[in-house]
C-alpha positions in Angstrom: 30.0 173.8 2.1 31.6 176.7 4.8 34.8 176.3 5.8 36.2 178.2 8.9 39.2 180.0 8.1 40.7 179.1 11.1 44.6 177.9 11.5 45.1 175.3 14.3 47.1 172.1 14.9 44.1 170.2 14.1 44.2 170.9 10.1 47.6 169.2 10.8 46.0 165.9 12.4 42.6 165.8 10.3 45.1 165.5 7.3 46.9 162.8 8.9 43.5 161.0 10.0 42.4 161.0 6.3 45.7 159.6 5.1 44.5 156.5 7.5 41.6 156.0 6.8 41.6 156.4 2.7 45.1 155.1 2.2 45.8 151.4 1.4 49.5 151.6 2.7 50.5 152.0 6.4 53.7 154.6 6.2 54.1 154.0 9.6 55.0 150.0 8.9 57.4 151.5 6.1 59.4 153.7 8.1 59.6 150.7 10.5 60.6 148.2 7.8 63.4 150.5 7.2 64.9 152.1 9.8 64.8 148.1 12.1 64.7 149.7 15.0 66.9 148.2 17.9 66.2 148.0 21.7 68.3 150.1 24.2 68.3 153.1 21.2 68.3 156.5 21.8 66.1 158.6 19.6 65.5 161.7 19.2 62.3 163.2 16.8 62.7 166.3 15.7 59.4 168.3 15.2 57.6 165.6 16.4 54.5 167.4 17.0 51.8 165.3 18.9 53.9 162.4 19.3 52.7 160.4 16.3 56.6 159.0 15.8 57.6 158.6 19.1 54.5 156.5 20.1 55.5 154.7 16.7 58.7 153.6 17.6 57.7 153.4 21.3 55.5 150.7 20.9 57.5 148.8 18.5 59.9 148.6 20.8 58.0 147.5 23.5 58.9 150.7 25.3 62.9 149.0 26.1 63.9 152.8 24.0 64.9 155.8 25.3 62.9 159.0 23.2 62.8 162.6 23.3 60.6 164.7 21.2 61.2 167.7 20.2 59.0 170.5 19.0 58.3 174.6 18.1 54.8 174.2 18.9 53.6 174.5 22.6 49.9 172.9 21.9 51.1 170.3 20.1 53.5 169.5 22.9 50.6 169.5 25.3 49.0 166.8 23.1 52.3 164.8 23.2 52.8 164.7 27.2 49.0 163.7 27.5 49.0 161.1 24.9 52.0 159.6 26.5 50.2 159.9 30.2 47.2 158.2 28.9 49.3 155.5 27.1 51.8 155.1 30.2 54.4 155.5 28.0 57.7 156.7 29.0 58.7 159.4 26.5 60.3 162.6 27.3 59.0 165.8 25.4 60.9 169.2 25.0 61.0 172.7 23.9 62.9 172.3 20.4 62.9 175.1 17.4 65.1 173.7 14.5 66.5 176.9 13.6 68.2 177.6 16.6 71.5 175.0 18.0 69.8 172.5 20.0 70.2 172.7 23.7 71.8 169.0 23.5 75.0 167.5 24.1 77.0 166.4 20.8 77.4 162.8 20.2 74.3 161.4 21.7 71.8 159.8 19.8 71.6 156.8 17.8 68.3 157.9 15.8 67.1 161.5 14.7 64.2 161.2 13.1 62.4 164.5 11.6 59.4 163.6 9.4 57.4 166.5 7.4 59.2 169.3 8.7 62.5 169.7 7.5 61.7 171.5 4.7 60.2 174.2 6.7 63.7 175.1 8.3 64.9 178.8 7.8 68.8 177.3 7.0 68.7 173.6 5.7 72.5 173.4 6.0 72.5 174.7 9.3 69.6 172.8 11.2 71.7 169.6 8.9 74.6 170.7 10.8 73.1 170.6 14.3 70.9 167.0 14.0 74.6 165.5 12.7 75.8 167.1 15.5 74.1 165.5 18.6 73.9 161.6 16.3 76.4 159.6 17.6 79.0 158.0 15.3 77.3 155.7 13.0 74.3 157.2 14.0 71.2 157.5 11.6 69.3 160.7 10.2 66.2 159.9 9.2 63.9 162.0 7.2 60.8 161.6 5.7 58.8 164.4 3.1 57.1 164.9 -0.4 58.7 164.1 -3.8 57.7 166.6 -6.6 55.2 163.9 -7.8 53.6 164.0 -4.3 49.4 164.3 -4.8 49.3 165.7 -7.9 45.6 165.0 -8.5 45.5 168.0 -5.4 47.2 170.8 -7.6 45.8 169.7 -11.1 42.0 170.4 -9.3 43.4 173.7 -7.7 44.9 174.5 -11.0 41.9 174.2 -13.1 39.4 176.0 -10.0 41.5 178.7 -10.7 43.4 179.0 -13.5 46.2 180.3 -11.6 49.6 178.4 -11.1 50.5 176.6 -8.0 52.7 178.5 -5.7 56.0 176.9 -4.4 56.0 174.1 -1.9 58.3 174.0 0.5 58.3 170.6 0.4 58.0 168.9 -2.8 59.9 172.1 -4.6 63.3 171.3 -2.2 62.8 168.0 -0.6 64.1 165.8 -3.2 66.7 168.5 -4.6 68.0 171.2 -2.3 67.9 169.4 1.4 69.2 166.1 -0.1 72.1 167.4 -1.5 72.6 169.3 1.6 72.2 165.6 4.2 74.3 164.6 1.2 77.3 166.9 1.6 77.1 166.6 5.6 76.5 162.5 5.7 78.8 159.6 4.9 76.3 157.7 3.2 73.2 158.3 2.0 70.1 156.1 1.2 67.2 157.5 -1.0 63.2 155.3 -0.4 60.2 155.9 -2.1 56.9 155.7 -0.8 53.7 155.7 -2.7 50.5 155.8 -0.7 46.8 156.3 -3.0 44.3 157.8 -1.7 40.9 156.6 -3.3 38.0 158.9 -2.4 34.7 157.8 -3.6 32.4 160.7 -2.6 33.7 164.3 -2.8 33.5 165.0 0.9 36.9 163.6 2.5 38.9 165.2 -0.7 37.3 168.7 0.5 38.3 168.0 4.2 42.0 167.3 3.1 42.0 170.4 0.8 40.4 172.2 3.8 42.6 171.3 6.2 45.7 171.5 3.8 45.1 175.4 2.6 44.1 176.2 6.0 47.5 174.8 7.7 49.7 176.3 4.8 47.7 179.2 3.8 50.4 181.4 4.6 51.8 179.1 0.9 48.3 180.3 -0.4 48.3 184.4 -0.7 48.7 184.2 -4.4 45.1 182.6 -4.6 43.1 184.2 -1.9 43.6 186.7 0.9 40.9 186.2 4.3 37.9 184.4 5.3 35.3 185.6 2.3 38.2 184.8 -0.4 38.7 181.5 1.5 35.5 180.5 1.4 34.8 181.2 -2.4 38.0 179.2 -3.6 36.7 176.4 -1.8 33.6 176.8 -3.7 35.1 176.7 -6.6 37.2 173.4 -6.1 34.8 171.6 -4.9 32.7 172.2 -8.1 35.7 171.1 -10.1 36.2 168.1 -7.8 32.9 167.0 -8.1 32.6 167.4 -11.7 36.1 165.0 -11.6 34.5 161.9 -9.0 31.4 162.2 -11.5 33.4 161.6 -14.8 35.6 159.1 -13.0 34.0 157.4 -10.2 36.5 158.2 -8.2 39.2 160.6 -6.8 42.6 159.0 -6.6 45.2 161.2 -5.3 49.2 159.5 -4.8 51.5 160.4 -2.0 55.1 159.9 -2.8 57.3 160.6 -0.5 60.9 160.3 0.0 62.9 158.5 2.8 66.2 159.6 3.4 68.5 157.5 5.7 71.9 159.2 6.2 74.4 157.6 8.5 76.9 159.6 10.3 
């Protein structure tokens, strides 16, 4: 099987099409379920990326919400304002790096949502700092990302393709420790969800795509296990022998995301 080494904003959306399509829980419905979203609010979505939230909480809402998304990432921005062209919805989409203060006014919004990408901030406290700034009082922070027990099944097969360790996750290494204390320390209050999400693979194929698509998006994570194209290539190899040798004892793949929901109110 080749794999182009090749890092682009789609490794970011085929991983979010797979957790679709062989998933048996919607997270979208769970972040709904919690946050009972109200109409006339104010959102804002940090790193929002293609829009995937925003269109979320648009439509729940029956567009009667006023959102802004923000994100780093020019193409995915381009996405975002085409998505919401083609969907006719009115949804506002801006320029927005995380580790600089926001060009907002303080005070503002009654919803910050910032799902997957807090843990790639430069200075957790700081970009804390500036998301409690521009909530308005008794406004909600809402942040979603992976627990330490998120898709282990991923790492074990890595693990044993190459007998090296796994290197650190931004994520799962610091969601549940380091930027919670931090929301912690800056919020009044503080509430802690769990999501748990299977994903049952029955041939090897989509479990190669998400492992493609996951070392491709992150391989700057990756260095410690290879380096380029050719090394790329061969690691991939080598996991999808383990991962086959795995479905065939098995029957299946079954890989668990568990992620954590953090609702902090100002």
């Amino acid at each position: 099987m080749k794999i182009n080494y090749k890092e682009t904003t789609s490794d970011l959306l085929k991983r979010i099409d797979i957790h679709s399509k062989f998933g048996s829980r919607d997270i979208d419905q769970w972040m709904l379920g919690l946050l009972k979203l109200n109409k006339g609010m104010k959102i804002l979505d940090v790193a929002c990326g293609a829009g995937k939230q925003c269109f979320s909480f648009y439509h729940f809402l029956n567009g009667e919400v006023e959102i802004l998304g923000g994100d780093v990432s020019k193409e995915l921005l381009a996405q975002a304002r085409k998505e919401a062209v083609d969907q006719k919805a009115h949804i506002e989409f801006m320029d927005l790096n995380f580790n600089q203060p926001f060009p907002l006014g303080e005070n503002r919004f009654d919803l910050l949502s910032c799902c997957f990408a807090i843990y790639y901030a430069e200075d957790i406290p700081f970009t804390i700092r500036q998301m409690h700034r521009v909530l308005a009082p008794g406004g909600r922070l809402f942040t979603t990302g992976p627990m330490p027990e998120n898709k282990q099944l991923f790492y074990d097969i890595i693990k044993e393709a190459t007998n090296k360790p796994i290197p650190p996750m931004p994520g799962s290494s610091r969601y549940g420790s380091a930027i919670l204390s931090s929301i912690r320390e800056t919020f009044c209050k503080v509430e802690v969800h769990i999501f748990e999400n299977p994903l049952v693979f029955e041939t090897v194929e989509p479990f190669m795509d998400y492992t493609r698509a996951s070392l491709s998006e992150d391989r700057k994570l990756w260095t410690s296990l290879f380096n380029g194209p050719d090394e790329f290539e061969a690691l991939m190899e080598k996991i999808n022998a383990v991962a086959t040798r795995r479905l065939a004892a098995e029957g299946k793949l079954v890989m668990t995301k568990v992620v954590g929901g953090f609702i902090a109110t100002k």
